[in-house]
Phi, psi and omega in degrees: 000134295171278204235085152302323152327323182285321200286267212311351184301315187295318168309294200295307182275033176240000171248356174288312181340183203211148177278167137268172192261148202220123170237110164328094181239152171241162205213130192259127137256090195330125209232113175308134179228137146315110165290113192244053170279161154231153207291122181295166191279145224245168189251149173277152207266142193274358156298301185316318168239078180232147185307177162288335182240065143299143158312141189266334164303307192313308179301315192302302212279321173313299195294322176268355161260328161310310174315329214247316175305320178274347155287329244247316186269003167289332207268304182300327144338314168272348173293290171339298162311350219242290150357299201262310234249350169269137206300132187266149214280139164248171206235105206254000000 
């Protein structure tokens, strides 16, 4: 052996290394989900059942109670929609 002083400088520091450290972090990732709201069911509109030779008052009065049914269920759509559209809670 030559340099014994070099061999053993080198075990002493090969014994100061350090292992390595390994650290666990959680890390929140969005995760894409199914939506299971479910679609309301849609009402039947009171124009669809009126004969062909409706009275045109008879259409008029139809037609504006189809109006206030079909907000009532659009306003239930968007909810439904909303719904699949808010962000999901974690849970720890």
């Amino acid at each position: 052996m030559k340099h014994p002083a070099l061999l053993l400088c080198v075990l002493t520091l090969g014994g100061c290394a350090t292992a390595p450290r390994a650290e666990i972090q959680a890390v929140k990732v969005p995760v894409p989900v199914e939506c299971r709201e479910p679609t309301p069911d849609r009402p039947s509109m009171p124009t669809e059942s009126l004969a062909d030779d409706a009275d045109p008052f008879e259409l008029l009065r139809a037609s504006l109670a189809e109006i206030d049914r079909r907000e009532g269920y659009e306003i239930k759509l968007v909810a439904a929609l909303e719904n699949c559209k808010r962000p999901l809670t974690l849970r720890e």
